[in-house]
C-alpha positions as CSV (number, residue, x, y, z in Angstrom):
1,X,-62.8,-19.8,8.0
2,X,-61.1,-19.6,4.6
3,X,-62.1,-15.9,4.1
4,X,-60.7,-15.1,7.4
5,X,-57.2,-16.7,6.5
6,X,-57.1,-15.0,2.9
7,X,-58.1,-11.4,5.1
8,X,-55.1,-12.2,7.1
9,X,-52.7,-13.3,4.5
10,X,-54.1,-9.5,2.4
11,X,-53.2,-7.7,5.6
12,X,-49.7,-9.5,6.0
13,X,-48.8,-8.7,2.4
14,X,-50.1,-5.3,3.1
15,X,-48.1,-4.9,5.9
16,X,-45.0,-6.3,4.4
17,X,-45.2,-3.9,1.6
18,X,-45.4,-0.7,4.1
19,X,-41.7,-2.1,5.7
20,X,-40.5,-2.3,2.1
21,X,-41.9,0.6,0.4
22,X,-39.5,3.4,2.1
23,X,-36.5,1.7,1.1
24,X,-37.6,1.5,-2.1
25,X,-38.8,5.2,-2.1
26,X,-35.3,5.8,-1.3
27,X,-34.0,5.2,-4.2
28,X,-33.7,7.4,-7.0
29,X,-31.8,8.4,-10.3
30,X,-29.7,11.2,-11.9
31,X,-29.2,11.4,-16.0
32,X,-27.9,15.4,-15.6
33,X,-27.3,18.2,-13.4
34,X,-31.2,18.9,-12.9
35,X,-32.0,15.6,-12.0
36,X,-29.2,15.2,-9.8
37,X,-30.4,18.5,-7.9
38,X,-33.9,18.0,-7.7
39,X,-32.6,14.0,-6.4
40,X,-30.5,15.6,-3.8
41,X,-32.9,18.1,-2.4
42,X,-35.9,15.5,-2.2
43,X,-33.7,12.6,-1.2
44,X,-34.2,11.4,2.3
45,X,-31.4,10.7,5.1
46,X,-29.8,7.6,4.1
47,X,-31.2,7.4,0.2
48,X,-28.9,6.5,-2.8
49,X,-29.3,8.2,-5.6
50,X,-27.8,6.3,-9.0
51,X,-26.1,8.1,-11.9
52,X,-27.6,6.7,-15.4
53,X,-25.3,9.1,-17.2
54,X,-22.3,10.9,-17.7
55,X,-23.0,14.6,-16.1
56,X,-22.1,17.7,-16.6
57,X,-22.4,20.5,-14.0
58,X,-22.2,24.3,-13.8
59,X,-22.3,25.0,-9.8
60,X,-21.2,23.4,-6.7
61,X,-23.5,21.0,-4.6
62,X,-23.3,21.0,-0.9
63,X,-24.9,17.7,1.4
64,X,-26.8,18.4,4.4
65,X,-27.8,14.9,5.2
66,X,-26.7,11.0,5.1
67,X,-26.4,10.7,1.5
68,X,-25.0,7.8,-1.2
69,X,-24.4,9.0,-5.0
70,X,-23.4,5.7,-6.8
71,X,-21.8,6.9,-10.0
72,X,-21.9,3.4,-11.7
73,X,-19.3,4.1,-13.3
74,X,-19.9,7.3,-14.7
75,X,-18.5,10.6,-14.5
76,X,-19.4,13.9,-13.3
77,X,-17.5,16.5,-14.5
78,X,-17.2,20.7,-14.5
79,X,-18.5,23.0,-17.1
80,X,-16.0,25.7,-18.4
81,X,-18.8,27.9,-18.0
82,X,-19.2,27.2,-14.4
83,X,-21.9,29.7,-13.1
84,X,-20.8,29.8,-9.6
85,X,-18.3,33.0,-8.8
86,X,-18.5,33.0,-4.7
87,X,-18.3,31.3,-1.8
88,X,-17.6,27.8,-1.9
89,X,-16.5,26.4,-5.2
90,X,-16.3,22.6,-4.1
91,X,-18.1,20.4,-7.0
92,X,-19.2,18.5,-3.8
93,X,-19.4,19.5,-0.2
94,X,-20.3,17.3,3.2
95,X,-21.3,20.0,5.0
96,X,-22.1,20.2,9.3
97,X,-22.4,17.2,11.6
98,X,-26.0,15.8,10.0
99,X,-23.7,15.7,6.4
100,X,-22.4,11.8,5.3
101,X,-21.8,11.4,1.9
102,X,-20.7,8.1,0.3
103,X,-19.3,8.7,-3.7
104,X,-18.9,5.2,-5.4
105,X,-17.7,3.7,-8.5
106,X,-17.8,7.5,-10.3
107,X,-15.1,9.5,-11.5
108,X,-15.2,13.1,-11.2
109,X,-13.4,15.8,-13.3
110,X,-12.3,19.3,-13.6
111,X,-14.0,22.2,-11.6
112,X,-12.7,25.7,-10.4
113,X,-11.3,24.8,-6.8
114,X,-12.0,21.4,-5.2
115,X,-13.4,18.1,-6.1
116,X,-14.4,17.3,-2.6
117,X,-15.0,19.1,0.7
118,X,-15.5,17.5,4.0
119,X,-16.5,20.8,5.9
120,X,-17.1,21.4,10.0
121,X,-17.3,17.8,10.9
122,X,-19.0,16.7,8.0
123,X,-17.8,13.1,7.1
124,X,-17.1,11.9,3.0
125,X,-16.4,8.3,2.0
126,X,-14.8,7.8,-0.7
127,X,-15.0,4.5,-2.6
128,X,-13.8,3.5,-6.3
129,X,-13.5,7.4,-6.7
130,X,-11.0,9.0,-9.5
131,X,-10.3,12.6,-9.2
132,X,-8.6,15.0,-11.4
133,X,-8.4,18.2,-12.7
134,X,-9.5,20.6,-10.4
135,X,-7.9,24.0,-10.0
136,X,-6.9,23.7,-6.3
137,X,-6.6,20.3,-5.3
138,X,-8.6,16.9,-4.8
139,X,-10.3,16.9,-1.6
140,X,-10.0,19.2,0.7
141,X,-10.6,18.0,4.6
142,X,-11.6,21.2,6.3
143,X,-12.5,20.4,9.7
144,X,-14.3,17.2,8.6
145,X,-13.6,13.6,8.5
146,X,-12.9,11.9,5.2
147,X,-12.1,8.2,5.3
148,X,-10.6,6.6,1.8
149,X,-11.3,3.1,0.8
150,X,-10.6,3.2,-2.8
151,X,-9.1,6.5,-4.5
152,X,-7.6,7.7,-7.6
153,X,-6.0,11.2,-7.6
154,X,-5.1,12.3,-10.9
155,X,-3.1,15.6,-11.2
156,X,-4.5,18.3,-9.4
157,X,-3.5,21.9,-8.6
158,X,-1.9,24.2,-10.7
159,X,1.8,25.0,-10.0
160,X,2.2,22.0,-8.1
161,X,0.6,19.1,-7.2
162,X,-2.1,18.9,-4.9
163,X,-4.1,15.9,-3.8
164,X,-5.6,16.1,-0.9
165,X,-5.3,19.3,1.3
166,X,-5.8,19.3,5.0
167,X,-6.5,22.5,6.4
168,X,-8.6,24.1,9.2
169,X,-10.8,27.3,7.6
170,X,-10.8,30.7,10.3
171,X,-14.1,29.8,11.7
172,X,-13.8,25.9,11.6
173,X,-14.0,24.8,15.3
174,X,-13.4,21.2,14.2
175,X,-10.2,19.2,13.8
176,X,-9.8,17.7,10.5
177,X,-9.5,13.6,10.5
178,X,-8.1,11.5,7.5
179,X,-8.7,7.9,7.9
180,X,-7.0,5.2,5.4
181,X,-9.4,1.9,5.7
182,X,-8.1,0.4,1.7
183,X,-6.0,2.0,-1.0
184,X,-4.9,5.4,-2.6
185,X,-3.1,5.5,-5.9
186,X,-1.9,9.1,-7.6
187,X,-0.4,10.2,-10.9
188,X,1.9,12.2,-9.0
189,X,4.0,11.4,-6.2
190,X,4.8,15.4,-5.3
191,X,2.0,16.4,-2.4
192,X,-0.2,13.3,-2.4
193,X,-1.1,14.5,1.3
194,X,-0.2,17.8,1.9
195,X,-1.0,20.2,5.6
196,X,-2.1,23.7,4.3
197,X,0.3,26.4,5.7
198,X,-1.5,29.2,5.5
199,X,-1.8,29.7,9.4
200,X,-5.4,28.7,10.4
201,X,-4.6,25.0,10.5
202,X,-3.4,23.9,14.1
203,X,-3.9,20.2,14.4
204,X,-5.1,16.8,12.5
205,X,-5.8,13.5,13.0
206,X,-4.3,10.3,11.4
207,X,-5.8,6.8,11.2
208,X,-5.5,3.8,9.8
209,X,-7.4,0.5,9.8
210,X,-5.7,-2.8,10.6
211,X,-7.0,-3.8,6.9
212,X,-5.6,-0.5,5.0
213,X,-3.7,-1.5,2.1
214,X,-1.4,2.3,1.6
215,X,-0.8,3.4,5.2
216,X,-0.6,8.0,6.3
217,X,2.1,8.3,8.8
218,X,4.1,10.6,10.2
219,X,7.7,10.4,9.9
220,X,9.4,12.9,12.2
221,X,8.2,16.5,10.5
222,X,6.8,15.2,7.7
223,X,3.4,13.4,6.6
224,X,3.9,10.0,4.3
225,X,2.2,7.8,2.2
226,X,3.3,4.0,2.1
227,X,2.2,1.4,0.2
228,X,2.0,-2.2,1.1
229,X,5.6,-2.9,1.7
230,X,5.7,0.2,3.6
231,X,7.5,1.5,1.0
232,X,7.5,5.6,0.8
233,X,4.8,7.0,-2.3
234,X,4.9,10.7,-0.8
235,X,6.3,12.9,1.5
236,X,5.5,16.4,2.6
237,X,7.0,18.4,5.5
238,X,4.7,19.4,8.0
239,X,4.9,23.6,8.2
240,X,5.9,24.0,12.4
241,X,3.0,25.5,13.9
242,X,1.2,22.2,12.9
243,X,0.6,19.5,15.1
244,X,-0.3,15.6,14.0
245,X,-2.6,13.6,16.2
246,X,-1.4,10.0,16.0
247,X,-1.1,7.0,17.6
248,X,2.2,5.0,18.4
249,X,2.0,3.1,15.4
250,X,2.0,5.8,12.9
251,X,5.4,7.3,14.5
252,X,8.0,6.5,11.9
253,X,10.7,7.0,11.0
254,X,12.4,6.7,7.0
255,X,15.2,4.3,6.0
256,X,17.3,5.1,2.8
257,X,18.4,2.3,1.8
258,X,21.5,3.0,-0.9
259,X,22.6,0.3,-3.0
260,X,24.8,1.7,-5.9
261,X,22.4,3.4,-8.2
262,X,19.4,2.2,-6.5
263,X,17.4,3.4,-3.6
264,X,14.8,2.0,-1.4
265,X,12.8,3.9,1.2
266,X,10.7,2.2,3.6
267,X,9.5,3.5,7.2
268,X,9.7,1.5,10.1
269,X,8.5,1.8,13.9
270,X,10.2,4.7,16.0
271,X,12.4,3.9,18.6
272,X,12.5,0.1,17.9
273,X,15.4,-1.7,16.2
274,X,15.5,-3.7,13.4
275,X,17.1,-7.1,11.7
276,X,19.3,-7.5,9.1
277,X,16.2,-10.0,7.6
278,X,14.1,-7.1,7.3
279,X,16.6,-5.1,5.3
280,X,16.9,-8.0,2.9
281,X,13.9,-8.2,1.9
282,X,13.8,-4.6,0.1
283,X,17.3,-5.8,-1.9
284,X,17.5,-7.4,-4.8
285,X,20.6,-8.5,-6.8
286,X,21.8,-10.6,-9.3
287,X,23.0,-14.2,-9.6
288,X,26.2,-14.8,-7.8
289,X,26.0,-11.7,-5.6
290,X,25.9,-11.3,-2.1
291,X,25.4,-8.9,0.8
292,X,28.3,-8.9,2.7
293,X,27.4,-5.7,5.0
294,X,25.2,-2.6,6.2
295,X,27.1,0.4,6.5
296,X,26.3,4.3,7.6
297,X,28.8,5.7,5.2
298,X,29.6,5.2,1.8
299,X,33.0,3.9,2.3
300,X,31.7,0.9,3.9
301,X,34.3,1.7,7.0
302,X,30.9,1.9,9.9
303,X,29.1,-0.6,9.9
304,X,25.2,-0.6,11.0
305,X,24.9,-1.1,14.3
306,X,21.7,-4.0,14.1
307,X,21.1,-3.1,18.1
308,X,20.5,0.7,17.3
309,X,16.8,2.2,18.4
310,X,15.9,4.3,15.7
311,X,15.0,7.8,16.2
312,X,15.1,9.6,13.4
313,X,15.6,9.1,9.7
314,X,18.4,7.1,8.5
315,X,20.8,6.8,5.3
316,X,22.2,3.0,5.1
317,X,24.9,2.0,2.5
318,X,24.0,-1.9,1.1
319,X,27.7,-3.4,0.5
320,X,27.6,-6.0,-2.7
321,X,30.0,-7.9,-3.6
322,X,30.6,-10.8,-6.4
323,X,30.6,-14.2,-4.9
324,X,34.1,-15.9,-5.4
325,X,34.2,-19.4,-7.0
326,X,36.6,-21.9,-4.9
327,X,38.4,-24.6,-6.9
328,X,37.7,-27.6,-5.1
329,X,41.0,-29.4,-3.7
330,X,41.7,-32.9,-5.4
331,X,44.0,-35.2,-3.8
332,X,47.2,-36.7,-5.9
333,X,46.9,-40.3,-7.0
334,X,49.2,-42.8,-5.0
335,X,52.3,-43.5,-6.8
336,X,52.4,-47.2,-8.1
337,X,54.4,-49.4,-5.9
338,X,57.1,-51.2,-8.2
339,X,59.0,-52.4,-4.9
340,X,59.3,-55.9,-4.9
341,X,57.1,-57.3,-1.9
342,X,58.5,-59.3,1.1
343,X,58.1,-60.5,3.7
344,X,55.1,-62.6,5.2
345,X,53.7,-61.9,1.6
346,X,57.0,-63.1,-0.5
347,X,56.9,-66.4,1.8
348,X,53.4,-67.0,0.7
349,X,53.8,-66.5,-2.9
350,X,57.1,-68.7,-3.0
351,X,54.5,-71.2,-1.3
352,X,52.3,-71.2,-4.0
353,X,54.7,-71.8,-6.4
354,X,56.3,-74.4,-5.2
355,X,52.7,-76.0,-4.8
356,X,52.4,-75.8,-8.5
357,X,55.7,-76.9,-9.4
358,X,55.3,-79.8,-7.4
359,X,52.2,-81.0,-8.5
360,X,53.2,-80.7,-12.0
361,X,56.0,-83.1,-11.5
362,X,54.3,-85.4,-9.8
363,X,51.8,-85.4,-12.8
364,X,54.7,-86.0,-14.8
365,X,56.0,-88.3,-13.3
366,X,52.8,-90.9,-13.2
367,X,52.3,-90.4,-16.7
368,X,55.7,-91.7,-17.3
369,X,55.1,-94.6,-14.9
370,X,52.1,-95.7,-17.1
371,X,54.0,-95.9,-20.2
């Protein structure tokens, strides 16, 4: 009976290990471009392959499969004798419908055109990323779906900025998707998100999770990046033959909010009104200060109109003014009454006195008796 119980706990543990062993097949590690080729190319769908070293590599690499590279922290960066002279020069490329790749905690820098390509739906997550350096800009969503949960752009581009390009290539059949589910931060404020305008691109989609931290929208014909207080990062107008796929709560529109030398500008929902309590909240001013108005001129002559639906973009003049100190009134003191008083009250006090007079006499007068 014992033997059969230890035969059946072998075979249990034997078992067990065949569940376990794939997973931990799947996992492998990169210390340099070699090993991080021969890692991708044998890695199956779904594996994570972990970076043990700062890389350097002289070609793009393109994904054809579910696919994690977990940079811990490292950082794969471009030769300046980068091999590769055609086709695509992406460091890294999601490429067809099979292609998810997940880049974590590594930084990657400098290359000949893009940092990262989602291609012809291929999707890219991007997660405790930096980017910077790279010829033609940082990611490049090209008919594929790239969602951002943590980014870093650094400068990228060469005349101008350019952080993440969305664009449609001539034989892409696939609408590009950009998806903000946490935060994206950049160096530069000039073209964080900017829609290529070089004809191909017809269409894109916006989205952002209910848990987003920075916020795409689309303010009227341009694209914008918010932060948290829905504060405007970046613009960039949209060229007109391009349409943006959004839902209602992405349509916004931009409030300039003027107060002398400073300026706020936040978006807020199109064609909704707003409250004088929300415009308060982006002022600030000094100790014994006040708002005393919202205007739509400089002159302070119109004021805002708090019932307004907005349409479109808006310029609104923040009237301050110092708060004026009031002297508190003080009452004069009564005058002292040196009238003599009569009356009732005279009577009295003639009463009194005649009370003491009397009984001094009378005290007087027994004292003299005893003598």
């Amino acid at each position: 009976m014992k033997k059969i119980i230890n035969l059946i706990i072998i075979l249990f543990l034997a078992f067990a290990m065949l569940l376990i062993l794939p997973n931990i097949c799947k996992a492998a590690t990169a210390t340099n471009e070699e090993t991080l080729n021969n890692a991708i190319q044998s890695a199956e769908s779904g594996s994570t392959i972990e970076i043990q070293n700062n890389i350097t590599i002289t070609k793009p690499i393109t994904v054809t499969k579910e696919l994690t590279i977990d940079g811990n922290g490292y950082t794969i960066a471009g030769s300046t004798e980068w091999t590769s002279t055609s086709g695509n020069q992406t460091m890294f490329t999601a490429s067809s419908s099979n292609a998810k790749l997940t880049l974590k905690d590594i930084d990657l820098n400098n290359g000949p055109k893009y940092g990262v390509q989602a291609y012809e739906a291929g999707k890219v997550i991007l997660n405790n990323v930096g980017i910077t350096g790279f010829r033609y800009g940082g990611i490049l969503v090209n008919g594929g779906y790239v969602e951002i949960i943590d980014l870093h752009l650094g400068y990228n581009g060469t005349v101008a900025n350019n952080g993440i390009e969305i664009d449609q290539g001539t034989s892409v059949k696939n609408t590009p998707t950009l998806v903000m589910n946490g935060t994206l931060t950049s160096d530069s404020t000039e073209n964080v998100i900017r829609p290529a305008e070089n004809g191909y691109l017809t269409e894109f989609i916006i989205s952002n999770t209910e848990s987003t931290v920075n916020k795409v929208v689309i303010a009227g014909d341009k694209v914008v990046l918010t932060d948290e207080n829905d504060k405007v990062i970046s613009e960039t107008i949209i060229p007109e033959k391009v349409t943006p796929n959004v839902d209602e709560s992405a349509k916004k529109v931009i409030i300039t909010l003027i107060q002398g030398e400073k300026t706020n500008r936040i978006t807020v929902n199109e064609g909704e009104t707003i409250t004088k309590e929300l415009l308060d909240e982006y002022i600030t001013i000094e100790d014994g200060y006040e708002v005393v108005g919202y205007f739509t001129d400089k002159d302070y002559k119109n004021e805002f109109d708090f019932k307004t639906k907005l349409d479109k973009d808006i310029i609104i003049y923040v009237k301050i003014e110092k708060i004026e100190e009031t002297v508190p009134e003080t009452k004069p003191e009564p005058e002292k009454d040196d009238v003599p008083k009569t009356g009732v009250e005279s009577y009295f006090s003639l009463a009194i006195l005649s009370i003491i007079i009397s009984t001094a006499g009378i005290i007087y007068i027994r004292k003299k008796n005893l003598k």
